[in-house]
Structure formats: structure tokens, C-alpha cells
GUSE-788589 format. One record per residue (C-alpha): residue in one letter; x, y, z. Coordinates in steps of 0.05 Angstrom, whole numbers, padded with zeros to 5 digits, always signed. Example, Ala and Ser with C-alpha at 12.3 -4.5 7.8 and 13.67 -1.06 7.14 Angstrom:
BEGIN
A+00246-00090+00156
S+00273-00021+00143
# end
This chain:
BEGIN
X-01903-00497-02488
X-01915-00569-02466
X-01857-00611-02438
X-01842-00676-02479
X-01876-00711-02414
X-01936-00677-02421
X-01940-00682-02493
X-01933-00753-02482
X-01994-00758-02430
X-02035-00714-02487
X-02019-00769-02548
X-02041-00822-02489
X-02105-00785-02468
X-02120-00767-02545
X-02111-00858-02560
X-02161-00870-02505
X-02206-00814-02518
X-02221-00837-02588
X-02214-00915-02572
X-02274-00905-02524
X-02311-00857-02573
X-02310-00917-02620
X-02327-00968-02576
X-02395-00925-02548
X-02404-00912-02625
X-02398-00988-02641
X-02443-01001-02587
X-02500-00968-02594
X-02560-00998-02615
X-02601-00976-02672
X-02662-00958-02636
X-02608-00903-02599
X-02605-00938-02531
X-02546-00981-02498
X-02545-01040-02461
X-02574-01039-02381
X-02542-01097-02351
X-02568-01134-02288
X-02533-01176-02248
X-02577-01233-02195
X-02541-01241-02124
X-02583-01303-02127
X-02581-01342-02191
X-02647-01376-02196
X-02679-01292-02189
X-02718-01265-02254
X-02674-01293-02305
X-02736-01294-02354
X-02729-01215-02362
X-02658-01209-02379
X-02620-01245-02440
X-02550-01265-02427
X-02486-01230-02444
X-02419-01245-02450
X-02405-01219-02384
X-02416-01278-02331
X-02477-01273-02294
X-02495-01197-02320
X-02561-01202-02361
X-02589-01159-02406
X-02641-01108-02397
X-02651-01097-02470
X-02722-01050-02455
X-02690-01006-02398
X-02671-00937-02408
X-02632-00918-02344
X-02562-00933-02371
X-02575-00897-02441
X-02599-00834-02394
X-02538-00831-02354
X-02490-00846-02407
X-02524-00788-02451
X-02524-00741-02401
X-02442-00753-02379
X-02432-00746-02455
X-02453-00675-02461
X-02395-00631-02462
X-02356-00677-02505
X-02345-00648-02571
X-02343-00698-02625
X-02365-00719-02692
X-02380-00780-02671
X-02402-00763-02597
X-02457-00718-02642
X-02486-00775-02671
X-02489-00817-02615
X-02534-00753-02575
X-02573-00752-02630
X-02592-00824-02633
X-02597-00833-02558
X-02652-00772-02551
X-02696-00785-02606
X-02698-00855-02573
X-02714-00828-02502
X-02762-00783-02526
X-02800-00836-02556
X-02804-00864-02481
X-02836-00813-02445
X-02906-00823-02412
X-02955-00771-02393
X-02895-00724-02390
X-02863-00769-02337
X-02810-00839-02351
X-02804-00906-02321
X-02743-00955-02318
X-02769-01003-02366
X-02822-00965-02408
X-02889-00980-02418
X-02892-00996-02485
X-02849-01061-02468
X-02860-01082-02401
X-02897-01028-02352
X-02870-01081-02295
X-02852-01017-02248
X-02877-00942-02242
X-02859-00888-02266
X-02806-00852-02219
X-02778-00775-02202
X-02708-00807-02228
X-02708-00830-02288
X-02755-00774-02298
X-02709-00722-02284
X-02645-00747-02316
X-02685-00770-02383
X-02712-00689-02390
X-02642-00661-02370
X-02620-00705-02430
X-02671-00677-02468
X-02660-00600-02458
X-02582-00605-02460
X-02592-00636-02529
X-02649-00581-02560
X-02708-00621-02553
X-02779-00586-02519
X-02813-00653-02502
X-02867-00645-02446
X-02854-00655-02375
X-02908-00660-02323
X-02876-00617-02276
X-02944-00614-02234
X-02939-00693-02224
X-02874-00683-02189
X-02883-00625-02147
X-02945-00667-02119
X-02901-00731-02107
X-02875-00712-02034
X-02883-00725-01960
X-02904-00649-01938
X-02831-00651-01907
X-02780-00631-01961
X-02771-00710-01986
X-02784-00735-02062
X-02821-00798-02061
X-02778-00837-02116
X-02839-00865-02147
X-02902-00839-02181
X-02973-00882-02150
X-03030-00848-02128
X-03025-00796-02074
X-03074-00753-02051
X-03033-00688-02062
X-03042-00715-02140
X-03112-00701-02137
X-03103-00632-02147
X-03089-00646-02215
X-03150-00696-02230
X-03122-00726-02300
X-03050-00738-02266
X-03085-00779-02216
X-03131-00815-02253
X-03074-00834-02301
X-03036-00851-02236
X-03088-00891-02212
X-03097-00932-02281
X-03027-00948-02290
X-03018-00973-02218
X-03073-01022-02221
X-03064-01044-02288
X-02995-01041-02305
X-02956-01056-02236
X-03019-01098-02197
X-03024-01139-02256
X-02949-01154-02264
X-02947-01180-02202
X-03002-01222-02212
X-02965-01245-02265
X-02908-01260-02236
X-02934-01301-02179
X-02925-01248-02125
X-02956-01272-02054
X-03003-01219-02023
X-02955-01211-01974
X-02899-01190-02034
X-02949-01143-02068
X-02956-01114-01998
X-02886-01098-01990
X-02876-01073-02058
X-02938-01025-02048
X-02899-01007-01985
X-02839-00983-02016
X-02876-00951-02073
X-02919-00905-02026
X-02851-00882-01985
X-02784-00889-02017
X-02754-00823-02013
X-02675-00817-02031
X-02627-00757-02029
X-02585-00782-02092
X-02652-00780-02123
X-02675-00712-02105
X-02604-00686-02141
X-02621-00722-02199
X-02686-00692-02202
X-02654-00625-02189
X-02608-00631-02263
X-02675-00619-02300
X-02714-00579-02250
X-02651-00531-02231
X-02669-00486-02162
X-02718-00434-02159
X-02775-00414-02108
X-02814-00492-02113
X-02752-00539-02102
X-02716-00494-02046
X-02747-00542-01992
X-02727-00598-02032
X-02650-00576-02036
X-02645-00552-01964
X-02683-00616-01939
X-02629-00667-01980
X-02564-00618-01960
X-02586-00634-01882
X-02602-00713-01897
X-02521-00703-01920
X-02496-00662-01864
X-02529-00704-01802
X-02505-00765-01839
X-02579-00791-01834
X-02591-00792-01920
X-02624-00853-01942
X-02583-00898-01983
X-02633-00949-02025
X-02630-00953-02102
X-02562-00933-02105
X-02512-00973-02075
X-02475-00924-02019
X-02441-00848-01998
X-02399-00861-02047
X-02451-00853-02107
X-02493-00805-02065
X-02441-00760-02059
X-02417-00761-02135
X-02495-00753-02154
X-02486-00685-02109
X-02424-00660-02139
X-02451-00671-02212
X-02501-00626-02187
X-02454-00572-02156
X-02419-00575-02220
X-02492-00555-02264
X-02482-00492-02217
X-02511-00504-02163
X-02471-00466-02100
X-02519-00482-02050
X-02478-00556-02045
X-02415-00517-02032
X-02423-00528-01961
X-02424-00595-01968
X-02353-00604-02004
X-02305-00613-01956
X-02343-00672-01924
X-02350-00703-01990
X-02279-00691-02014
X-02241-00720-01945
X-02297-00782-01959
X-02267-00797-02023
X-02193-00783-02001
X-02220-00830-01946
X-02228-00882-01985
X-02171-00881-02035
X-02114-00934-02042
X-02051-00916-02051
X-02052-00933-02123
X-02106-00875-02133
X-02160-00930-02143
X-02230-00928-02099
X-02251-00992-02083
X-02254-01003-02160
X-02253-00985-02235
X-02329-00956-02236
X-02321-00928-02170
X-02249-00903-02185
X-02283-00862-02244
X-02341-00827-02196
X-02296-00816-02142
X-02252-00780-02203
X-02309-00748-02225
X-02328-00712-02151
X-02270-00690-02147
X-02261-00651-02216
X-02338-00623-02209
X-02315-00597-02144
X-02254-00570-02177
X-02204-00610-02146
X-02142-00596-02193
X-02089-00595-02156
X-02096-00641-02099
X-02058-00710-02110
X-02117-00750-02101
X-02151-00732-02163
X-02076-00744-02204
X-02077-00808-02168
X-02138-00831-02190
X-02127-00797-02264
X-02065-00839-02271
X-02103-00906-02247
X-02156-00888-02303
X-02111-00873-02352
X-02071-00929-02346
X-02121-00987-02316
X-02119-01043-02359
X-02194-01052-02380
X-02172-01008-02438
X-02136-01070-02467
X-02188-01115-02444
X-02250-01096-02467
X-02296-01052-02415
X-02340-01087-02361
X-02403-01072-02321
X-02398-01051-02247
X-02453-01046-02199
X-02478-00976-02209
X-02553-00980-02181
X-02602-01033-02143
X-02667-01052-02122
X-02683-01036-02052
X-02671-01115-02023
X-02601-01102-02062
X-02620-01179-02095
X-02608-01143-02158
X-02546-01104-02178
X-02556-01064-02250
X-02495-01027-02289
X-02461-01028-02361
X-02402-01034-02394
X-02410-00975-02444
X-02433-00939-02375
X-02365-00958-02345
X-02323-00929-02408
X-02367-00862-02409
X-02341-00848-02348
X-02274-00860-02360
X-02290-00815-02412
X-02306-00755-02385
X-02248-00763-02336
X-02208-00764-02397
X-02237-00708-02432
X-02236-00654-02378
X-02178-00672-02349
X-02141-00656-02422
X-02189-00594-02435
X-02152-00577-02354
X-02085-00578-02381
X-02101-00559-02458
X-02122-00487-02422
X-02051-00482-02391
X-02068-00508-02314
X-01993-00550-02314
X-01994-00565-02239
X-02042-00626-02255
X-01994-00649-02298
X-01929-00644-02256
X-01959-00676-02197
X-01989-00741-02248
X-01922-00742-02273
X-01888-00748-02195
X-01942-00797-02180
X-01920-00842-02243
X-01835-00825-02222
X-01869-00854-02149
X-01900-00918-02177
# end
């Protein structure tokens, strides 16, 4: 039987729970997808590809599908009416952006402007299988896209391993020249520019990546080297940080993977949990709402009950005050220059959402410690 404390804390959680099942329900668009916002470290950057919002500075990416992906995929065990619709919705939409059996940030059909990528990739068909859907992957253009060594290149351009597979390359080579050479001609790129963005398409390789890739792909005989290659980036401290923003996200991408079942990361835990504890104030925030809710978020996937950080940061999220004020976008991802910081506001609240949820499914299944130590932490404050 709860106490009338804890009952309390449940009427709260159930308020917020719904209030932010409305708002994502309010939000999204017809067409299924929500809002990518991007925000310009320098003002006078791009604005021509982004509409403006009512956040200052944030524009919108009304074409991109990364924050639809992301918030789809964080809404999966959450059991709702509403929540229902809103998977629905956001999959037929993503299905309708697939390429070839691979996915690009903004997709083709609007503005090919960039590749398609391993990332957006994976997360798009994890969405996609979670939700019922058999939509084609091309599996053989991403077990091509490597460097020999264990590393996911981020993007999909021509390689040579890709000829082994003759249409994936000649559809490779195609896009590349048409699509992405011709955008930059567009845009007024210098040779030198269209240099250096060839450059980073033919070797960006990222460890938060290669998890993402592993939600759709799982592990099995053909991504061993690609798990065991990304857990010893981690552990020598030597994992490329580029699209996303720092350890911080890396490590959260690596616990959402450990929590899909994958045991392999378990040897990694204790570095990433005394990294978040690391970084927490003393009023259970991370440097931050959106980074609050993904330090959170590590810490339940790794199963953190108990331990006062994860109360801490439970109480900030259940009690910060962007619930009064309206939700806000945070900077979640980047280009490699960092010029350009992208992120959402309906991104922001599924995250507190999912803290939310499991943390009441925690104590709904009769684990009380949680809630004795939250309450302590609120007698502390």
C-alpha cells in the first residue's frame, strides 16, 4: 500500500504524463513528423533553409526527419491511446522517406542537400520494426560502408567495398554527383569547401553512431567487430565525438543500447555511470534540462534504481519549471564545424517523458526505495 507521499508523487507523475502526451499529440504535424529545429552559432549561416520559430534564433527544419525518428523510437514502450496514434502517424510518414532501403537527414524528395547516412538509417528501421512495419533495408549497403578496421563510416558515397553490390554503387554514385555535388554548386561552395565536405563524407566514423546503427541491426556474427571495435574507442577514451555534441550523449546513445539487451556494454557501465554522477549538481540537474533528461535516462537503462543520483535528477525533472512554461529545444546534435546546433522542443518533452513513465511503471511494480530516497531528497531541498 502506497504512503500518502507516494500517492502524491503518482497524482504528480500521472498530471505531467498526460500534459506532455497532449502537447506531442497537439504537436504533431499531419504529414506524422515533428519539428527539427536548428539553431546558427553565426547568424548570417543558411538561414534560407530553415523558417523561424517562436524560439529565438532556433529555425525550422520543416523536411528533416531526425527529430521525428528519435522521438518515435523513445516513445515505444509508452502505452497510450493517444501515444498509439501518434506511432502510427510518425511511421507511415518515415516509411514514406526511405531511399533504396537506406535514409538521409533531409530526404530526397525535398532537398537531397546531404547523403544518405548509417544513422538516421538505423534509428528510422528500428522505428519501423518496433511499430510492425517490414519496409526494406539495404542491409548489404551498410555492411560495405566501413574502414576494414571495425569503424562505420557515418555516411553512404561511393566506396569501393560498394562495388560488390553493383546497383548499390551505381545508385551511390548517382546520388553523390547529382544530389550533393550539385547542391553545393548551388549553394556557392568554393572548391576548396566541396573538398572538405568530400573529406568528411569519405571518413567520418563515430561510436554514438555505430550504437545507433546497432538498435536496428542488433548483434550477431557480421556486427561483432563493429561492437567490440566502438566498446574499445569507449574504454581508451579515444571515441570520436563529431555529430553529437560530447561523452555525455555518447554514453546515453550506449546505454539505450544496453537497455535493447545488449550485455556486451555491461563492461562499460561503471565508467559511464561515475561520468554522469561526475557531472551532476547538487540539485540533480546535468548541465541542463535536455541533458538532465539523458543523463536520467543512462542511468535507468543501466538500472540505476536506487542510487541518489538518478532520484536527484527524477525530482529536477519532475519538478523543473519548463512544464509551466512551455517546452524548449536544446542542442541535441551538430554538424561536424559545430556552426550548427539542431534539437526540438517536442524532443525535449519526450524525454522527460520516458523518465516519467518508467520511473512510475518502477514504483507501480512495488520497488519503494526509489521513492523514499526522492522523498529525502525533496525533505533535503
Amino acid at each position: 500500500m502506497k504512503t500518502a507521499t507516494e500517492s502524491a508523487n503518482f497524482d504528480s507523475y500521472d498530471k505531467k504524463i498526460a500534459a506532455i502526451i497532449d502537447y506531442l499529440h497537439e504537436q504533431q504535424k499531419p504529414n506524422g513528423g515533428f519539428r527539427t529545429l536548428q539553431f546558427f552559432r553565426f547568424a548570417y549561416l543558411l538561414k534560407d533553409l530553415g523558417v523561424p520559430t517562436e524560439y529565438e534564433d532556433w529555425y525550422e527544419l520543416d523536411y528533416s526527419i531526425w527529430c521525428t525518428s528519435i522521438l518515435l523510437y523513445h516513445l515505444h514502450e509508452i502505452d497510450d491511446i493517444k501515444i498509439a496514434e501518434i506511432k502510427k502517424k510518425g511511421s507511415d510518414y518515415l516509411e514514406k522517406v526511405v531511399e533504396n532501403g537506406v535514409v538521409r537527414y533531409l530526404p530526397g524528395y525535398k532537398m537531397a542537400i546531404w547523403p544518405t547516412d548509417v544513422d538516421d538509417t538505423g534509428i528510422v528501421f528500428a522505428v519501423l520494426r518496433q511499430n510492425g512495419y517490414q519496409t526494406y533495408c539495404n542491409e548489404d549497403m551498410i555492411f560495405a560502408n566501413h574502414d576494414g578496421k571495425g569503424n562505420l563510416y557515418t555516411w553512404f558515397v561511393p566506396r569501393i567495398r560498394h562495388l560488390r553490390h553493383l546497383k548499390n554503387f551505381f545508385w551511390l554514385a548517382k546520388d553523390y554527383l547529382v544530389n550533393n555535388v550539385g547542391y553545393s554548386k548551388q549553394f556557392g561552395f568554393s572548391v576548396k569547401q566541396m573538398l572538405k565536405i568530400a573529406k568528411e563524407y569519405h571518413s567520418s566514423t563515430e561510436s554514438a553512431i555505430t550504437a545507433n546503427v546497432f538498435l536496428y541491426l542488433g548483434v550477431d556474427e557480421r556486427t561483432e567487430i563493429f561492437l567490440k571495435t566502438m566498446i574499445q574507442h569507449i574504454e581508451k577514451d579515444d571515441a570520436p565525438i563529431q555529430y553529437y555534441p560530447d561523452l555525455l550523449s555518447l554514453y546515453f546513445q550506449v546505454a539505450r543500447l544496453y537497455a535493447t539487451g545488449v550485455k556486451e556494454i555491461e563492461s562499460l557501465k561503471d565508467k559511464i555511470v561515475n561520468y554522469v554522477e561526475g557531472r551532476q549538481d547538487p540539485d540533480g540537474s546535468v548541465g541542463g534540462p535536455f541533458d538532465t533528461a539523458i543523463a536520467a535516462l543512462t542511468l535507468i537503462y543501466f538500472q540505476c534504481w536506487n542510487r541518489s543520483s538518478l532520484n536527484k535528477a527524477v525530482n529536477y525533472i519532475a519538478n523543473h519549471e519548463m512544464h509551466a512554461q512551455g517546452w524548449k529545444p536544446f542542442h541535441a546534435c551538430n554538424d561536424i564545424d559545430d556552426t550548427v546546433h539542431f534539437g526540438g522542443p517536442e524532443l525535449t518533452a519526450t524525454m522527460y517523458l520516458e523518465i516519467l513513465y518508467r520511473y512510475q511503471r518502477h514504483l507501480l511494480e512495488g520497488h519503494t526505495d526509489s521513492a523514499h530516497q526522492t522523498d529525502e531528497y525533496i525533505k533535503e531541498a
